[in-house]
C-alpha positions in Angstrom: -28.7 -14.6 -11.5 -25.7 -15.8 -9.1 -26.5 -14.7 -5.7 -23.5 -12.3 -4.5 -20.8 -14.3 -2.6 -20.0 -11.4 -0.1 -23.2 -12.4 2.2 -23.0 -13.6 5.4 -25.2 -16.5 4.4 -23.3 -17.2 0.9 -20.3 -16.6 2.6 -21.2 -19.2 5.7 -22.2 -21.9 2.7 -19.4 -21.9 0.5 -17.1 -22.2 3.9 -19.5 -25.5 4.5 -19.1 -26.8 1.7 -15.3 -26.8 1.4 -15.0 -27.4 5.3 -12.2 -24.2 4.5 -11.0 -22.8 8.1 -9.0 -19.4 8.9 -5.7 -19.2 8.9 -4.6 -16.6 11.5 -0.9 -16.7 10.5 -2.4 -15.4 6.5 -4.3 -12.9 8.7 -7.8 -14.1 6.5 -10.6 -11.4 7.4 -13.6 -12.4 5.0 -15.7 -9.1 3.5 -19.7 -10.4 3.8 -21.2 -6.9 2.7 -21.4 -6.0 -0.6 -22.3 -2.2 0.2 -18.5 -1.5 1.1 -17.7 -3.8 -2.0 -19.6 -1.2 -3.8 -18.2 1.6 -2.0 -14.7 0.3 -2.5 -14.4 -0.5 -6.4 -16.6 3.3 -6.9 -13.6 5.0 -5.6 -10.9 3.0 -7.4 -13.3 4.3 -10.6 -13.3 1.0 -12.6 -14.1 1.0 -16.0 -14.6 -1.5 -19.3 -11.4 -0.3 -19.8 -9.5 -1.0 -16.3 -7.1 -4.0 -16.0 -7.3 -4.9 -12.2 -4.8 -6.8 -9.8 -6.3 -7.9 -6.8 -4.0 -9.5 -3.8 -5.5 -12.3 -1.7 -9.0 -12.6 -3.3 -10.0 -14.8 -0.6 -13.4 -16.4 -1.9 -13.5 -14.0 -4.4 -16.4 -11.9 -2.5 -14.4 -8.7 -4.2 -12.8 -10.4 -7.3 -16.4 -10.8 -8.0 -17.7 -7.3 -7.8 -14.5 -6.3 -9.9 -14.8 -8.6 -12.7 -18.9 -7.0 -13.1 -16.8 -3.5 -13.9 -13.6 -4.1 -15.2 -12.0 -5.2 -18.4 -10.0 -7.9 -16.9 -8.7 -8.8 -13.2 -5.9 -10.6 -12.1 -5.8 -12.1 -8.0 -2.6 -13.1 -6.9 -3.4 -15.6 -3.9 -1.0 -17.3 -1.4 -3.0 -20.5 0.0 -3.3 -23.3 -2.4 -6.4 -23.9 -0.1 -8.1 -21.3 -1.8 -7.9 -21.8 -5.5 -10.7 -24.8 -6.3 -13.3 -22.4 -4.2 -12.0 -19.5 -6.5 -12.4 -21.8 -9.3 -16.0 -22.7 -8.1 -17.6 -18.6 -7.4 -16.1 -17.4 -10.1 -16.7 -19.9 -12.7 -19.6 -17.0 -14.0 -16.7 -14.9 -15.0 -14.3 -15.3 -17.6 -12.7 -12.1 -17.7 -10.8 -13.5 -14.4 -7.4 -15.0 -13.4 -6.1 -16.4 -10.4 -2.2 -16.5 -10.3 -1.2 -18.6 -6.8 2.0 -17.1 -5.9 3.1 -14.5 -3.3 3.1 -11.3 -4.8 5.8 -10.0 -2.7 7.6 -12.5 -5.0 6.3 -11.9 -8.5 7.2 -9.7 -11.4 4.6 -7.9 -11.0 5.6 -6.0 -14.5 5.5 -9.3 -16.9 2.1 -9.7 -15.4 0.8 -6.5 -16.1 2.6 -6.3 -19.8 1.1 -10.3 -20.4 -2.7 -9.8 -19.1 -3.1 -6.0 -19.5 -1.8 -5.2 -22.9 -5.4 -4.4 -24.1 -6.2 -2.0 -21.4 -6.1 1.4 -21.1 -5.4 1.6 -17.4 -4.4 -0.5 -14.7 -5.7 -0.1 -10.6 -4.8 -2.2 -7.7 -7.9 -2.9 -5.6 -7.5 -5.1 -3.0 -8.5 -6.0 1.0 -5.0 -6.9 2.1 -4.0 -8.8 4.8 -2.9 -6.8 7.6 0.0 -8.5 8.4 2.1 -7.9 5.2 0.5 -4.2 4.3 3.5 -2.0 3.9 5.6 -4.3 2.2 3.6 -5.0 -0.4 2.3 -1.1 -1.2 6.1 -0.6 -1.4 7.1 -3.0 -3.7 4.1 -1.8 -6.1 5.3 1.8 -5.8 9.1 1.3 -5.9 9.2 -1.1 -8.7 7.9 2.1 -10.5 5.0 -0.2 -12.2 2.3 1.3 -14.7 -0.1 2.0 -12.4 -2.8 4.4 -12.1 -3.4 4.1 -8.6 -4.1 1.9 -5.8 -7.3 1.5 -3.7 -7.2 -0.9 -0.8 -8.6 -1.9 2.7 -5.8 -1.8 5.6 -5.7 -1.4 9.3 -6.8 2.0 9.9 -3.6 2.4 12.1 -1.5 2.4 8.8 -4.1 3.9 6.9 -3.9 6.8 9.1 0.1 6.9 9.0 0.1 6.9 5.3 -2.0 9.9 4.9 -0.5 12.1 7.6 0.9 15.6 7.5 3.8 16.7 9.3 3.4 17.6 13.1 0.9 14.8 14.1 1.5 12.2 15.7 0.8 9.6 12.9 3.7 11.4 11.0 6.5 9.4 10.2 9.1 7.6 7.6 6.0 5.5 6.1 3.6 9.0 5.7 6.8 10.1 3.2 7.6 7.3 1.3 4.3 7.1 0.6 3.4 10.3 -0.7 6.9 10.3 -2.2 5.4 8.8 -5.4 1.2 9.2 -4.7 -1.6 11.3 -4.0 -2.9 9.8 -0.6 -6.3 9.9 0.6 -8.2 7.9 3.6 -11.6 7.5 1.6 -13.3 5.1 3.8 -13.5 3.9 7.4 -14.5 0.4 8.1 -16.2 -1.4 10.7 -15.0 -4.6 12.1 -18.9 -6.2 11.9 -18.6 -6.4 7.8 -15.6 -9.2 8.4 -15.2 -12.8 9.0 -13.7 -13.5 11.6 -14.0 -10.0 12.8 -10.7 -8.5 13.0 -9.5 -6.8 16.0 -8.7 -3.4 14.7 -10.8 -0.6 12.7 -10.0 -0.9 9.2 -9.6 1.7 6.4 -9.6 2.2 2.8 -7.0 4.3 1.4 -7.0 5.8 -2.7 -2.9 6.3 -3.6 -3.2 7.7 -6.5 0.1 7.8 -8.7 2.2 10.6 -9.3 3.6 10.8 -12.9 6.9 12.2 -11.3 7.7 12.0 -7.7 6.4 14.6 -4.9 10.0 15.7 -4.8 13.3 16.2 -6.9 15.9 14.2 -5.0 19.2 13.8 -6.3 19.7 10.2 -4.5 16.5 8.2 -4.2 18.1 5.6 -1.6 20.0 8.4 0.0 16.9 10.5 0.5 14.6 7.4 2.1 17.7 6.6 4.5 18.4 10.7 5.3 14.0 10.3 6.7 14.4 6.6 8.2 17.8 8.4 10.4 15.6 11.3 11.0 12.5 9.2 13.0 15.0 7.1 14.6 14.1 8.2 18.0 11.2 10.3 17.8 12.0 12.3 20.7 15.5 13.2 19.8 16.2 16.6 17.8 17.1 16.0 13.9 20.7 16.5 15.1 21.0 13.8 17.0 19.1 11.2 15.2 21.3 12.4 11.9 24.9 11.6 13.9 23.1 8.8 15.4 21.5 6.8 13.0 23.6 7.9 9.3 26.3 6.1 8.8 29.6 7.0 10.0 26.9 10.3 11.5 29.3 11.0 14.6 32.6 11.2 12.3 30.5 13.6 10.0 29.0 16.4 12.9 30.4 19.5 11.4 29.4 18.2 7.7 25.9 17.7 9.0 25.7 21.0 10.7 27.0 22.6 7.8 24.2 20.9 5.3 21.2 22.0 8.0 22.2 25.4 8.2 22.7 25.7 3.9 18.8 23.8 3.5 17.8 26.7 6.4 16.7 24.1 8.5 17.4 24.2 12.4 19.0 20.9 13.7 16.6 21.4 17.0 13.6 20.5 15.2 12.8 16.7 15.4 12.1 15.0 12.3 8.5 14.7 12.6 7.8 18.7 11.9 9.6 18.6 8.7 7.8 18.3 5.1 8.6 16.3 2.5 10.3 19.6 0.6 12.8 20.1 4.1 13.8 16.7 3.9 14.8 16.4 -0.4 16.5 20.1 0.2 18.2 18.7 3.2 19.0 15.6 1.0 20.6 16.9 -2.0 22.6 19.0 0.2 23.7 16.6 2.6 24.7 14.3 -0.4 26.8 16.2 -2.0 28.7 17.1 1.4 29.2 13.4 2.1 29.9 13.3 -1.1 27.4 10.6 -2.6 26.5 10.1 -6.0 
């Protein structure tokens, strides 16, 4: 029986042996308990049937506990560094494959059409690193991929941005774009102790969970995400100002904007933060047609 890899004394050995050392700039944070492994892969609800990406494996501490429930994983992972370790802890499992390549670069879609086409279902699982978090959950979601959902570890920061409702402080152009195309759920907090290194922030796990069609109708996708990046410009300016501040061409268009708050019945005073994700696609598909966008 292999001994688990997520242990701080497996973990310690297998670093040993391949004299491997962090790289901060990959932001490489090590998971050496395999109760939050556990914990983690229960909630993405993994079965014989699930295709699984991973990003970043690492040593393959959570590859591992995937490939023990899942039909088949695929781990995209940057450092070149990595891949003879991977090769090594997961040499048990043959239902796994490591892809070395950025996945902010990949099609993401050939690989789920060439090593999923036997699933039912496919999940993201992952322990990302910090660094390049929001980028990549918005390239899975806006590519509009065939995913059921996404389950990973993140700063708690973002996690806690991503799940917000309107009003707190968390709030902002992230929290809608997010829940713009899933269900979003903080389902775990994490202590730094359960990392090498330890990390310097509180981590989370969050469960996005895909929407077959969006939160919201929106006339204007791009239009819509630009109307909520204008409207958290400055966070203490009202939605007025932030609209003729940061649209384009906002100033020339005053009375047009004025005109669109006052037909979506929403006062300009407000600031951005208050409004729901219904306010701002009403206020969208009225503004676009004013500024007449197609």
């Amino acid at each position: 029986m292999n001994k688990d890899i997520a242990t701080p004394v497996r973990t310690k050995e297998i670093l040993k042996k391949y004299g491997f050392f962090f790289k901060k700039s990959l932001g490489q944070n090590f998971l050496i308990d395999t109760n939050i492994l556990d914990r983690i892969v229960d909630h993405a609800e993994i079965t014989d049937e699930t295709g699984v990406i991973e990003i970043g494996p690492g040593i393959g501490a959570l590859t591992e506990q995937l490939a023990k429930r899942a039909k088949k994983v695929t781990a995209f992972e940057i450092d070149q560094r990595l891949l003879p370790i991977l090769n090594d802890t997961l040499s048990p499992y043959d239902n796994v494959t490591i892809i070395h390549q950025d996945v902010l670069k990949a099609d993401v879609r050939k690989v789920i059409e060439e090593n999923f086409a036997d699933c039912k279902e496919v999940m993201v699982v992952a322990n990302l690193p910090y660094y390049v978090t929001t980028p990549i959950i918005m390239k899975l979601l806006e590519e509009n991929l065939p995913l059921k959902g996404i389950v990973v570890m993140l700063q708690k920061e973002v996690a806690d941005r991503m799940a917000a409702v309107p009003s707190s402080k968390e709030y902002n152009s992230l929290s809608i774009a997010v829940q713009f195309y899933t269900e979003t759920k903080t389902v775990m907090v994490v202590p730094k102790t359960v990392f090498v290194p330890q990390p310097n922030v509180d981590s989370a796990v969050i469960k996005l969970t895909v929407r077959e069609t969006p939160a919201v109708s929106v006339e204007n996708d791009a239009f819509f995400f630009q109307l909520i990046r204008a409207s958290f410009g400055q966070r203490r300016k009202t939605l007025m100002n932030n609209l003729m501040n940061n649209l384009p061409d906002g100033k020339k268009h005053k009375s047009l904007i004025e005109e669109a708050l006052e037909t979506a019945d929403i006062d300009g005073k407000r600031r951005g933060e208050s409004l729901s994700i219904e306010e701002f696609a009403r206020l969208s598909n009225v503004l676009q047609k004013s500024l007449h966008l197609v």
